[in-house]
C-alpha positions in Angstrom: 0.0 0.0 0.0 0.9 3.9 -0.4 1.6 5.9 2.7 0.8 9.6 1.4 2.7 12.6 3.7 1.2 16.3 4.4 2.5 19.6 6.1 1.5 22.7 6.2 2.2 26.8 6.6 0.5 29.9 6.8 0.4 33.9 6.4 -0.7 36.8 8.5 -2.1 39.6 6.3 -2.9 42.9 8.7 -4.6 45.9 7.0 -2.3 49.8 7.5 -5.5 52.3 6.3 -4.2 55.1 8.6 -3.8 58.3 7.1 -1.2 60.6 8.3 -1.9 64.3 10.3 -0.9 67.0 7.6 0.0 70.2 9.5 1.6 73.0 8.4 4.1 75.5 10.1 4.1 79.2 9.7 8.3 80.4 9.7 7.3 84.0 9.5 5.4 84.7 12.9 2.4 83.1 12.1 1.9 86.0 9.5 -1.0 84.9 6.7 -1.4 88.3 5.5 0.8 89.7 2.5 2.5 93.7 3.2 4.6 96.2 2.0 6.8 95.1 5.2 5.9 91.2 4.6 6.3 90.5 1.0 7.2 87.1 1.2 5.5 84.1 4.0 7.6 81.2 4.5 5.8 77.4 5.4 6.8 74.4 5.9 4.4 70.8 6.0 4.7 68.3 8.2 2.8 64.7 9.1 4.3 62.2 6.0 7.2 61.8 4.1 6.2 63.6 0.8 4.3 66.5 0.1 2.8 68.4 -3.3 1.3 71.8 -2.9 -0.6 74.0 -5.1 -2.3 76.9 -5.5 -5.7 75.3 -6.7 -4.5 75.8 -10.1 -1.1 74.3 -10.3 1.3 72.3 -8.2 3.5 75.1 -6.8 6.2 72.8 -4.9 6.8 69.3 -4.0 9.1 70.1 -1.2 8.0 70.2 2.4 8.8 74.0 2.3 7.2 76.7 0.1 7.6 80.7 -0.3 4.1 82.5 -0.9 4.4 85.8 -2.2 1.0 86.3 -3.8 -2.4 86.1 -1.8 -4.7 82.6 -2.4 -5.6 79.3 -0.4 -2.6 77.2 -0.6 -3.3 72.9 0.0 -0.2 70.7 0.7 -1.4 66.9 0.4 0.6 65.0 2.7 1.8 61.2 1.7 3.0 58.7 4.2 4.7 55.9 4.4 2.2 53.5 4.2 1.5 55.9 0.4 -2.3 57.4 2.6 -2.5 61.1 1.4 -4.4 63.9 3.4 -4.6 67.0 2.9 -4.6 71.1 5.1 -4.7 74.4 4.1 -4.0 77.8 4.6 -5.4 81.2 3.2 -2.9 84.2 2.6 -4.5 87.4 2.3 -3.1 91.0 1.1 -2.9 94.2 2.6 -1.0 96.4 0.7 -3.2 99.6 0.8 -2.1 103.4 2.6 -4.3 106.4 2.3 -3.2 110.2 3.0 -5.4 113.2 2.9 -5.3 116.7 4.4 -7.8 118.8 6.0 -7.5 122.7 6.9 -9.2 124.3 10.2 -10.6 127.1 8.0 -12.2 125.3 5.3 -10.4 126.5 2.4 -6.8 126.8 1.5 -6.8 130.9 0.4 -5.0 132.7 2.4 -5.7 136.7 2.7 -4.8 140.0 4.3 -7.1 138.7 7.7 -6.4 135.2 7.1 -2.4 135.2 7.5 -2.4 131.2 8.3 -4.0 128.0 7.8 -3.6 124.6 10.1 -3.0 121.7 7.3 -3.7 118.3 9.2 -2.9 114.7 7.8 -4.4 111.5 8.3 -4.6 108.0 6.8 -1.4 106.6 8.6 1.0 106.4 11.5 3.6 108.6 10.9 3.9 111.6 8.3 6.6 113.6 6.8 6.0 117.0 5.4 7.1 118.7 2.3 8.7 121.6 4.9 10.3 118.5 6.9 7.7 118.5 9.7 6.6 115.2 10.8 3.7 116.0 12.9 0.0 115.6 11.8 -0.5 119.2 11.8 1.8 122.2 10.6 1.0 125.9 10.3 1.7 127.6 7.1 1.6 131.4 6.2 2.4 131.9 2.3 0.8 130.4 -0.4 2.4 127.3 -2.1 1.9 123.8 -2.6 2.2 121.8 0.4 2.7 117.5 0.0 2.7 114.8 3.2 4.1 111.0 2.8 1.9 109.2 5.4 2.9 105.6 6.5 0.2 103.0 7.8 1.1 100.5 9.9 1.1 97.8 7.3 4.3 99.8 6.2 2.8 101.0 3.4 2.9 104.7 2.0 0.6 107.5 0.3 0.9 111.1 -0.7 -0.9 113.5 -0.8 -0.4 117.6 -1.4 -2.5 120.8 -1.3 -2.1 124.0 -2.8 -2.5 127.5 -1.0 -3.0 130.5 -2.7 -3.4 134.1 -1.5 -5.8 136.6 -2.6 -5.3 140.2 -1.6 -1.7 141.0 -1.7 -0.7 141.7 -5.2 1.7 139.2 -6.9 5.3 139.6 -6.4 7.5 141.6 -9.3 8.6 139.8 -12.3 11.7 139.5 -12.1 13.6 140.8 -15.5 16.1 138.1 -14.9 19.6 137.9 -12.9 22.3 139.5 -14.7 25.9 137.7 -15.2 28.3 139.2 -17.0 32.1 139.3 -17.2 34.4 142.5 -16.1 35.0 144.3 -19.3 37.3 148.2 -19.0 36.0 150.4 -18.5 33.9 148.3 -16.4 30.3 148.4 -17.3 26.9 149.6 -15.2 24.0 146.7 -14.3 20.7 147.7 -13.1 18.0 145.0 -11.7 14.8 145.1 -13.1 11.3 143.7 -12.7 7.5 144.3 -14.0 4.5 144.6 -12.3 1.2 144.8 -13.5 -0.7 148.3 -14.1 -1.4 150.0 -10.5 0.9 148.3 -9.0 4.9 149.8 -8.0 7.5 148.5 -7.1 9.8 148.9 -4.1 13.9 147.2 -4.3 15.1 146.1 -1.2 18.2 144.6 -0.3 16.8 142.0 2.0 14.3 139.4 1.2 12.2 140.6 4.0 12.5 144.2 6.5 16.1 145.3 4.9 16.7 148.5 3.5 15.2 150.2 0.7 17.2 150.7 -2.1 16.9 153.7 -4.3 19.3 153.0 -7.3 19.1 149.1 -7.7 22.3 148.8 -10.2 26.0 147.7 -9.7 28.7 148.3 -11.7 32.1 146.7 -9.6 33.7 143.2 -9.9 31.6 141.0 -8.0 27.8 140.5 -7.2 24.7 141.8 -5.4 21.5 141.1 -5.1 18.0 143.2 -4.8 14.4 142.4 -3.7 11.6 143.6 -5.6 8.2 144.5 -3.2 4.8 144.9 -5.4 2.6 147.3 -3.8 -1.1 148.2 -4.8 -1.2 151.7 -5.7 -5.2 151.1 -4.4 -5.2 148.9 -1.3 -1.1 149.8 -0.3 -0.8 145.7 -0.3 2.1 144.8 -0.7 3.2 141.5 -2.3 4.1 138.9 -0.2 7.1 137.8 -1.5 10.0 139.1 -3.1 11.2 138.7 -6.4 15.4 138.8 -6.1 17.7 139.8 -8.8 21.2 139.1 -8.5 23.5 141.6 -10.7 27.0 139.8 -10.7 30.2 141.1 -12.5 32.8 138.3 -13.0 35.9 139.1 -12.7 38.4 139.0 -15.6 41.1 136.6 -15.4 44.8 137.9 -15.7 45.8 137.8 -19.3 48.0 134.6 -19.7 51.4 134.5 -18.7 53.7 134.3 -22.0 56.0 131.2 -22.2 58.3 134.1 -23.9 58.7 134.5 -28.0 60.7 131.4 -29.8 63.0 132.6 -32.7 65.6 129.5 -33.6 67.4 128.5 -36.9 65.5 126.5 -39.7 67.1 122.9 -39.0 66.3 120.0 -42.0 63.2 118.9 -42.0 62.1 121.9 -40.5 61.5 122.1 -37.0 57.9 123.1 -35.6 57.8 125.9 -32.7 54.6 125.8 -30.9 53.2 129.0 -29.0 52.9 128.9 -25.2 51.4 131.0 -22.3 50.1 129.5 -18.9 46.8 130.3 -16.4 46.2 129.5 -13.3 44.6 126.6 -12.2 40.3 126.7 -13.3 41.0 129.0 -16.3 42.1 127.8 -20.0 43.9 129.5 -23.1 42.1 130.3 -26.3 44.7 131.8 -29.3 44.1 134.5 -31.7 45.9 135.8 -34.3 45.0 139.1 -33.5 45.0 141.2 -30.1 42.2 142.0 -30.2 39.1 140.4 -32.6 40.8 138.0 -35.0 40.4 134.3 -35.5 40.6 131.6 -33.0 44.0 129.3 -33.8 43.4 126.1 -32.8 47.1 125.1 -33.5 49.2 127.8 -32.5 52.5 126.2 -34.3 54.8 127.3 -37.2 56.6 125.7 -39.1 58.2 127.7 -41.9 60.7 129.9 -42.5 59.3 133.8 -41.3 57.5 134.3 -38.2 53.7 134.7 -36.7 52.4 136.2 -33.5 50.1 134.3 -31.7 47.8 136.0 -28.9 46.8 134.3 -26.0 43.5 135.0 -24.3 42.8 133.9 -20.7 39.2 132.5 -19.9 37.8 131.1 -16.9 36.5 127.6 -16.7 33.4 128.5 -14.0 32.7 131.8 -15.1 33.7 131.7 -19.2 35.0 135.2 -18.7 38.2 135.8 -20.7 40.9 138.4 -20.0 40.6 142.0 -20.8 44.3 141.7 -23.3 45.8 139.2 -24.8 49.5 138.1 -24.3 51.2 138.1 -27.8 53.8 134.8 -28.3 55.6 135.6 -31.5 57.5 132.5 -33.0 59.7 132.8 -35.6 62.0 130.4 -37.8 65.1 132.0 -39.1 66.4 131.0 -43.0 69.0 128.7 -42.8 71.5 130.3 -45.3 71.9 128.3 -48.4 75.1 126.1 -48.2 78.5 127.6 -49.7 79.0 127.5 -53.5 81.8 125.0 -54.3 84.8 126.8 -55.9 85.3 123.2 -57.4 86.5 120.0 -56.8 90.3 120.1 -57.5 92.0 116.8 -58.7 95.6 117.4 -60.2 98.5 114.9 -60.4 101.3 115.0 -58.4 104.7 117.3 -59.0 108.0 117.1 -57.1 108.6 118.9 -54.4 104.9 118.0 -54.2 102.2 120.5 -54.2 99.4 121.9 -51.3 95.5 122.3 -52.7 93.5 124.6 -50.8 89.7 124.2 -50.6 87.6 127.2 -51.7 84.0 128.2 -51.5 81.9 131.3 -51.6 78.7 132.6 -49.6 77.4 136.1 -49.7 78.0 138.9 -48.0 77.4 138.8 -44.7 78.0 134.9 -44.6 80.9 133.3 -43.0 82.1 130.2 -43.9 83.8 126.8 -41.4 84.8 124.0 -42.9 84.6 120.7 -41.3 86.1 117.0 -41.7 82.6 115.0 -42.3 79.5 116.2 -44.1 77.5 116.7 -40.5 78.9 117.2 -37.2 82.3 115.9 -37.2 85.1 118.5 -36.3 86.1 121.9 -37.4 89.3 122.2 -39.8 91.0 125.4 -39.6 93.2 124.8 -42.9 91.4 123.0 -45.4 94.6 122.0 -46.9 96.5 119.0 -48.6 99.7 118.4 -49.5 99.8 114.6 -50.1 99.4 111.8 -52.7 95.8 110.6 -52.2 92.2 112.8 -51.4 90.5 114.3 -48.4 86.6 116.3 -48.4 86.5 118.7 -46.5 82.9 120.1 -46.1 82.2 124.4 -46.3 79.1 125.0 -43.5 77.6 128.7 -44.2 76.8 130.7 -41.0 74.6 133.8 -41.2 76.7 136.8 -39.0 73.4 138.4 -38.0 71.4 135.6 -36.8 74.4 133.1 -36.6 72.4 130.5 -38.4 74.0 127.9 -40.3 73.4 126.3 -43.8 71.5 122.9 -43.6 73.8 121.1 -45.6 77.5 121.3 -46.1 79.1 122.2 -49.2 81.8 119.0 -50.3 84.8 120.1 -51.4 87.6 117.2 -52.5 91.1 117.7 -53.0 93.3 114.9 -54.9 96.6 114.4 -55.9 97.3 111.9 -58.0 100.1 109.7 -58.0 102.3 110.2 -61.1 101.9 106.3 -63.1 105.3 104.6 -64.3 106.3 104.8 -68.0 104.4 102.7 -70.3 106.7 99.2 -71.5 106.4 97.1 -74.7 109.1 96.5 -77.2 111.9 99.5 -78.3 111.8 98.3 -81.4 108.7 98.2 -84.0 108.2 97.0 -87.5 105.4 97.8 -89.8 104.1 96.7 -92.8 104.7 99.9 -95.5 103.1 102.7 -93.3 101.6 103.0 -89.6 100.1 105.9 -87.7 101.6 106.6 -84.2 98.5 105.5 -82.6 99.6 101.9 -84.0 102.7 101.8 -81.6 102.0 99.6 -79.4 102.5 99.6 -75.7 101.6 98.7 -72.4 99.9 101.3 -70.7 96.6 103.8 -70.3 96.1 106.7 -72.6 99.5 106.9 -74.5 101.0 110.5 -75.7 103.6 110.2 -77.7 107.0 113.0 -78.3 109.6 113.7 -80.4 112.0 113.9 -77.3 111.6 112.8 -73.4 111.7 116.4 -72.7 109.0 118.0 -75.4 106.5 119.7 -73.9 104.1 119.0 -77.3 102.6 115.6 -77.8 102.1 114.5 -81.5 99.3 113.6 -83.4 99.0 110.3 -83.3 97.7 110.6 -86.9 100.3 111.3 -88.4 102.5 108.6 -90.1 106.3 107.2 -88.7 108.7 107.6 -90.1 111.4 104.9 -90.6 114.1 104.5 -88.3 112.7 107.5 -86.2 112.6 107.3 -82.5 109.5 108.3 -80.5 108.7 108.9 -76.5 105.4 108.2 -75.0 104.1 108.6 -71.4 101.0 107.1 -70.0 98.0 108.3 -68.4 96.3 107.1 -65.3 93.5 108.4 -63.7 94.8 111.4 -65.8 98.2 111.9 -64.4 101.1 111.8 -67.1 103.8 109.7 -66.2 106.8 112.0 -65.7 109.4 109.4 -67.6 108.7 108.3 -71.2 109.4 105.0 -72.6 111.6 105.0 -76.1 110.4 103.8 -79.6 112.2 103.5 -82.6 110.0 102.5 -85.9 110.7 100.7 -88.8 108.6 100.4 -92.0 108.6 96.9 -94.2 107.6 98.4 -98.0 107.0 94.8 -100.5 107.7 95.6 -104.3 104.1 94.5 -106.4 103.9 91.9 -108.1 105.5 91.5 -111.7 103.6 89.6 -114.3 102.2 90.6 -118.1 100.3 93.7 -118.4 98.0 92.2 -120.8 96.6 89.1 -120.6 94.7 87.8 -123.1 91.7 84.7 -122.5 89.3 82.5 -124.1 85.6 83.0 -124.1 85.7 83.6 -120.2 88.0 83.5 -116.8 88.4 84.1 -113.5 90.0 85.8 -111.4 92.3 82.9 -110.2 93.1 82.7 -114.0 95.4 85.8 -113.9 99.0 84.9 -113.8 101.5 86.7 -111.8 105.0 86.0 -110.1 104.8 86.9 -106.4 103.6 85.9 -103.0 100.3 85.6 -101.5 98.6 87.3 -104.3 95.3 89.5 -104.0 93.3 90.7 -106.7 91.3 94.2 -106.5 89.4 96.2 -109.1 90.8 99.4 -108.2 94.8 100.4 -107.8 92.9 101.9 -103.7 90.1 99.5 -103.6 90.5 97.9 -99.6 88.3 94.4 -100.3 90.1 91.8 -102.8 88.0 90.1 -105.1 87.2 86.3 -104.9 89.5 84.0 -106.7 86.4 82.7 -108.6 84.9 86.2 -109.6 84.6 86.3 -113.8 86.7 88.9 -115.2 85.4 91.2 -117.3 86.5 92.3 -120.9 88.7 95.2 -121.0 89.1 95.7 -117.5 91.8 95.7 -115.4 92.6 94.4 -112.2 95.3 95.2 -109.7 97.6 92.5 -107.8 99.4 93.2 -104.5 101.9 90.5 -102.6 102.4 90.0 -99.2 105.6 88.7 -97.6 105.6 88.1 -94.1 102.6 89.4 -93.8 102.8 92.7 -95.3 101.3 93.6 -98.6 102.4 95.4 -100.8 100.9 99.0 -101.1 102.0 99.7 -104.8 100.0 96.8 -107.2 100.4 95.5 -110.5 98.0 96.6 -112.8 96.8 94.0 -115.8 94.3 94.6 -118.3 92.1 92.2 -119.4 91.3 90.8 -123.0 88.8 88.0 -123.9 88.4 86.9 -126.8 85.2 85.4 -127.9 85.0 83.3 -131.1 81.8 82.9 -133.4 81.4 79.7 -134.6 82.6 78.8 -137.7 80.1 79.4 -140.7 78.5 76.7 -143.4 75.7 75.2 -144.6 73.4 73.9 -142.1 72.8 70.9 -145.0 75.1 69.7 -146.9 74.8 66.9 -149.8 78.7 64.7 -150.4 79.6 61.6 -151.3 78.8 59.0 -149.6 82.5 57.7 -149.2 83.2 61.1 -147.4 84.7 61.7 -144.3 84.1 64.8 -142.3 87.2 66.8 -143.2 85.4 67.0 -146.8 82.4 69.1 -145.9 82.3 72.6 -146.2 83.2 75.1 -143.4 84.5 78.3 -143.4 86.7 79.1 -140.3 89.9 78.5 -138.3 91.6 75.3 -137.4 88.0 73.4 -137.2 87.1 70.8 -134.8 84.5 68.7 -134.3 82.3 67.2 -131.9 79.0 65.1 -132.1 77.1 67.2 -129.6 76.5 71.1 -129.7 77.8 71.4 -125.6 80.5 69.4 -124.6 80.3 65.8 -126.2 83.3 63.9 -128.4 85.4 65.4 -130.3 85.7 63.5 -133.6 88.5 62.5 -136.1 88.2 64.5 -139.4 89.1 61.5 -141.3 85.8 59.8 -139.4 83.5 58.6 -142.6 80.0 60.2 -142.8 77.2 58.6 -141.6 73.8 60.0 -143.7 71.1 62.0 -142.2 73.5 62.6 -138.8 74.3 66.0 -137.4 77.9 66.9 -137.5 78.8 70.3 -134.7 82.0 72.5 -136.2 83.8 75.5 -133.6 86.8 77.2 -134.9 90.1 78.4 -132.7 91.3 81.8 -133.4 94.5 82.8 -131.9 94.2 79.4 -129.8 90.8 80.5 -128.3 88.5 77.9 -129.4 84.9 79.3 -130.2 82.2 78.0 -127.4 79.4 78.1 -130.4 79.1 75.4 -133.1 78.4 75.3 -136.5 75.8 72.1 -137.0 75.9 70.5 -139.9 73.5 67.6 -141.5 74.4 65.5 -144.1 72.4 63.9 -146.8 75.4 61.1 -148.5 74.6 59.8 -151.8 76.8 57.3 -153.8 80.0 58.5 -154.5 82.3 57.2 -157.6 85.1 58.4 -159.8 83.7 60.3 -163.0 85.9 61.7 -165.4 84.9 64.2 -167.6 86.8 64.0 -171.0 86.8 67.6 -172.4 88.9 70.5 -171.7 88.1 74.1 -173.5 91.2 76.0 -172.9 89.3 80.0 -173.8 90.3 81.6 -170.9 86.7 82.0 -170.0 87.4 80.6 -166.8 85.1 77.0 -167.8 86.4 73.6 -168.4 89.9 74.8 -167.8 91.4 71.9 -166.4 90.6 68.1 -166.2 87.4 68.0 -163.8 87.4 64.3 -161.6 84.7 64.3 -159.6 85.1 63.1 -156.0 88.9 62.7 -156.8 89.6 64.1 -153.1 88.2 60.7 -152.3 90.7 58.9 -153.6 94.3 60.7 -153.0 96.4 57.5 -154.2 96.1 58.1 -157.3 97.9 59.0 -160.4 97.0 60.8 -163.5 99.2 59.9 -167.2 98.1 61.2 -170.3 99.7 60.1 -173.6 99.6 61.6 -177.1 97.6 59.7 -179.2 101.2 58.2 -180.4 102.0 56.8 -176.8 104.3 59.6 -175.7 104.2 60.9 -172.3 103.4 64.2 -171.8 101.8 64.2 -168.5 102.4 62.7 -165.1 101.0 63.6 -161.5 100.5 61.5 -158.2 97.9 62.4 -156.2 95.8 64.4 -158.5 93.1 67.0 -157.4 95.0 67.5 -154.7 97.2 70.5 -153.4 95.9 72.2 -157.1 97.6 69.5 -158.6 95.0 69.4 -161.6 96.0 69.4 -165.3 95.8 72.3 -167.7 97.1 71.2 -170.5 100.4 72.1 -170.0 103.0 69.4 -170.3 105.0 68.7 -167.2 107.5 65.8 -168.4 110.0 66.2 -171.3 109.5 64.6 -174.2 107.6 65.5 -177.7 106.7 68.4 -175.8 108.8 70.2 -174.4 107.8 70.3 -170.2 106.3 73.7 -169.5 104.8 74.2 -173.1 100.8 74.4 -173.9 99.7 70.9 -175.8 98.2 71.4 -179.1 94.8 71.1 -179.7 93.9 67.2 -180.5 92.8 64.0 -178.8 94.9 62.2 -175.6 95.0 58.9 -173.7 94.6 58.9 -170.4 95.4 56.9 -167.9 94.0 57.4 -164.3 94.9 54.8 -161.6 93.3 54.9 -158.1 93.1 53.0 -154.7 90.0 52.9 -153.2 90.1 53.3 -149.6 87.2 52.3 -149.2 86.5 49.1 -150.7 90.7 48.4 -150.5 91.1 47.7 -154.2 93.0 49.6 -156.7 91.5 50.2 -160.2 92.3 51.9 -163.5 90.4 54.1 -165.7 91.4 54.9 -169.5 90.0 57.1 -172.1 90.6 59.6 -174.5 91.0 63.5 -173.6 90.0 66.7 -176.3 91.8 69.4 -175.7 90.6 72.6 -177.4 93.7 75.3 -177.0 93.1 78.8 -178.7 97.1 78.7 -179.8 
């Protein structure tokens, strides 16, 4: 079986419902009313553990304490520990309220002639304070005015009130026509009071506010001040005002004119100096300047700064009073002109002499001007003798001092004085060579601005323009810093002169040349186009017919002044003249065709090209180009020739008319010239010789029927009319064969 256990517990719930006791405690005496001595009430609640108050609009705190400074019911709720609220409250009034008045034991506030015062008495408050510094309820008063009380309840608060009392009866007092102020002036013036009254009224001065004397002649006229009372009176009733009316009549007194700081005159310095005017017052009175004594215009900077003067005035015026001083104290200030600084009687620089010289500095100032000299251009120290007397410089410095007004110059006048050391002689060589002519200024030396003499004693240096002379001696001294050495150093000159050139005056060339073409014998050659021309001409420069040019030489380096002078001739061939076309044999060569000319060549080109062998055989339809040479000057134009060759053989022609008409003359073989191995026999019909010639047709070897071998006919003699063999026998070059022609020959002779 199942053995089932049990326990139990338990809890004790108790029940905390009760609410806490709220209080509140008053910290400013128990005070719940607001004041113009409590302003501010201070609790604090008590009974719980937190608190929340408010003014039944808003939470105000949630702090035990809280300050109330406006009226209003105020609830804290109190919490507790256990979190049960209760509330309390308090109500906080306001009593901020005072209020003055014043009352008067006759009724009304007029006072008259029977009515002479009135009891004013306040109320509304504890204490009271009166406009006449009473502090009782009740005052007196006996003259019209307005009368105020502060009263003060005993909440603390204040009001104020005021009354005004007026009198009726007694006229008004005077008017016053206003106090009179007004400064000394000399002579010194006359014030008289015055006041107004209304039509039958009068006026009485007095000089007491009340009883006093009467015064008859209310005016005042001395340094210092017074015052009358004016009394209205009714001309009717004899009432007499009341009151008063003072008027004070015051003459100031005039200050002492300043005290002058004393007049300022002074030398113009550089920049120029500014003197300032100044005078001095007591202590309460000030300076005003004029720049007049009297009148003027105010100077609000009583300064100068320029040469001249100006008087300033001072006037004295007093702070309280503003009355100024009856004269002004003049301040004059004045700059005296610095006199202008000595004119210079120069700079002096010379060079030195032996026994060595003494330079004096000099410079000028006007009359009435003295002059001190000094070692440095501003202060420095004086120098009695501006002197020196030594190889170097010193500047000394000229001040200008005026002998009236002892002023000195602003600036010093420099004056420098310089000896120069004498230099040493120039060097270089003794001896000097030049090439044909050289101007003295081309000696050459060592040394600064060179003068050159004819002795080392002359006085008179040469030009050094003009020309040496050979083998002359000449002296030159130097210049430095434009002292002339005192020894001179000795030249002698020589002159290298080259002969021209020599060569052929004429020179003769082909078609064209240059200038390198010119043939000469000498050295260094140059070529010019004038005989004073100074630029040579290029070697490659073309001459120019019938000029002439001029040739120098130089040897060693000198040229020759004198040239050579060659004309110039060129000669310029035409080419040789033909026809352009020419017909011939076709076994021709071109020796055989036809120019007209001198020593002919020929080429196969126009320019340039081959020159060709006359012997060379035609070739037909080419061009063939012929130039002549004339006096060895080949012509640089061609003839051009074209042939046209046509077959070319040995024709004989068998008649000879012997007439003398200048036709068929002699034996005609055409194209013989072809064939110059040859010979030519001719036989009488009977076989005799008559007739015999190798290498016919050449050389005017032809035959005119004259016999030239002995025999039936004489050699020499004329043949006789009749018929002859002939025999012609021929190599052809040609074809290299030899051949022989025959046939019979008439001869017609007019013997």
């Amino acid at each position: 079986h199942t053995t089932r256990c049990r326990d139990t517990t338990s809890v004790v719930i108790t029940e905390n419902t009760t609410l806490p006791t709220p209080g509140i405690t008053n910290n400013t005496g128990g005070a719940t009313e607001l004041t113009c001595d409590i302003t501010t009430i201070s609790l604090t609640a008590t009974g719980g553990v937190a608190y929340s108050w408010d003014d039944g609009v808003t939470i105000v705190s949630s702090i035990a304490d809280l300050s109330i400074t406006t009226p209003g019911t105020y609830t804290v709720t109190v919490t507790d520990t256990n979190g049960c609220s209760d509330t309390t409250s308090v109500v906080i009034t306001e009593n901020l309220e005072a209020t003055a008045d014043i009352t008067t034991n006759t009724g009304n506030n007029v006072l008259t002639c029977l009515i002479e015062e009135i009891e004013l008495t306040a109320s509304g408050g504890n204490t009271y304070s009166w406009s006449t510094g009473e502090t009782t309820a009740m005052i007196i008063v006996n003259s019209p005015g307005t009368y105020t009380v502060t009263v003060t309840g005993i909440n603390g608060c204040n009001d104020s009130t005021g009354i005004i009392i007026t009198f009726e009866g007694a006229p008004d007092a005077p008017i016053s026509g206003g106090d009179q102020s007004t400064c000394e002036i000399d002579p010194i013036q006359t014030l008289t009071a015055a006041a107004s009254v209304p039509v039958g009224q009068s006026i009485t001065w007095y000089d007491a506010p009340a009883a006093g004397n009467i015064v008859a002649d209310p005016s005042w006229s001395a340094v210092g001040s017074v015052t009358y009372y004016a009394q209205a009176s009714d001309d009717a009733t004899s009432c007499i005002s009341l009151t008063r009316t003072p008027v004070t009549l015051e003459i100031l007194a005039a200050p002492d004119a300043p005290i002058s700081g004393g007049d300022q005159s002074t030398c113009e310095i550089d920049p120029i100096q500014t003197l300032t005017a100044a005078a001095s017052v007591p202590a309460g009175q000030s300076i005003t300047w004029y720049d007049a004594p009297a009148a003027g215009n105010i100077v609000a900077d009583p300064s100068w700064s320029a040469v001249g003067s100006v008087t300033y005035y001072a006037q004295a015026s007093d702070d309280a009073t503003g009355c100024i001083s009856l004269t002004r104290t003049p301040v004059t200030l004045e700059i005296l002109a610095a006199p202008d600084a000595p004119i210079s009687g120069g700079d002096q620089s010379t060079c030195e002499i032996d026994p060595i010289q003494t330079l004096t500095a000099a410079a000028s100032v006007p009359v009435g001007q003295s002059i001190t000299w000094y070692d440095a251009p501003a202060a420095g120290n004086i120098v009695a003798d501006p002197s020196w007397s030594a190889v170097g410089s010193v500047t000394y410095y000229a001040q200008a001092s005026d002998d009236a007004t002892s002023c000195v110059s602003l600036t010093r006048t420099p004056v420098t004085l310089e000896i120069l050391a004498a230099p040493d002689a120039p060097t270089g060589d003794s001896e000097q060579t030049f090439c044909n002519s050289a101007l003295l200024a081309e000696v050459t030396l060592n040394g600064m601005d060179l003068l050159w003499y004819t002795s080392p004693t002359s006085f008179t240096p040469l030009n050094t323009n003009n020309f040496v002379v050979n083998g002359t001696i000449y002296y030159a001294s130097q210049t430095i810093s434009g002292c002339e050495s005192n020894e001179r150093f000795a030249v002698q000159t020589y002159l290298d002169q080259p002969e021209p050139p020599q060569g052929i005056a004429n020179q003769v060339f082909c078609n064209s040349a240059i200038v390198a073409d010119l043939t000469i014998q000498g050295t260094d050659i140059l070529w010019y186009d004038s005989i004073t021309s100074e630029v040579p001409l290029a070697l490659d420069a073309a001459l120019i017919f019938n000029n002439s040019y001029y040739a120098s030489q130089t040897i060693e380096g000198c040229e020759s002044q004198l040239r050579f002078e060659v004309s110039v001739d060129i000669l310029i061939p035409q080419a040789p003249s033909g026809e352009s076309l020419q017909s011939t044999c076709d076994l021709a060569s071109i020796e055989d065709l036809e120019v007209e000319g001198a020593q002919i060549r020929w080429y196969n080109s126009l320019t340039d090209g081959i020159e060709l062998d006359p012997e060379t055989q035609l070739t037909n339809g080419q061009t063939y180009y012929a130039s002549q040479t004339i006096s060895g000057c080949e012509s640089i134009d061609r003839l051009a020739i074209t042939v046209d060759l046509f077959p070319c053989e040995i024709k004989i022609y068998n008649a000879m008319s012997l007439n003398g008409n200048g036709q068929n003359e002699f034996m005609v073989i055409d194209y013989v010239a072809f064939y110059p191995i040859n010979t030519l026999e001719i036989y009488t019909r009977d076989g005799n010789l008559v007739y015999q010639q190798n290498q016919y047709g050449t050389n005017g070897n032809v035959f005119r029927g004259i016999a030239n071998v002995s025999g039936v006919v004489g050699e020499g003699n004329a043949l006789p009319t009749g018929s002859y063999l002939y025999v012609f026998q021929y190599v052809d070059p040609f074809r290299e064969i030899s051949e022989v022609k025959k046939g019979f020959l008439t001869l017609t002779s007019n013997e």
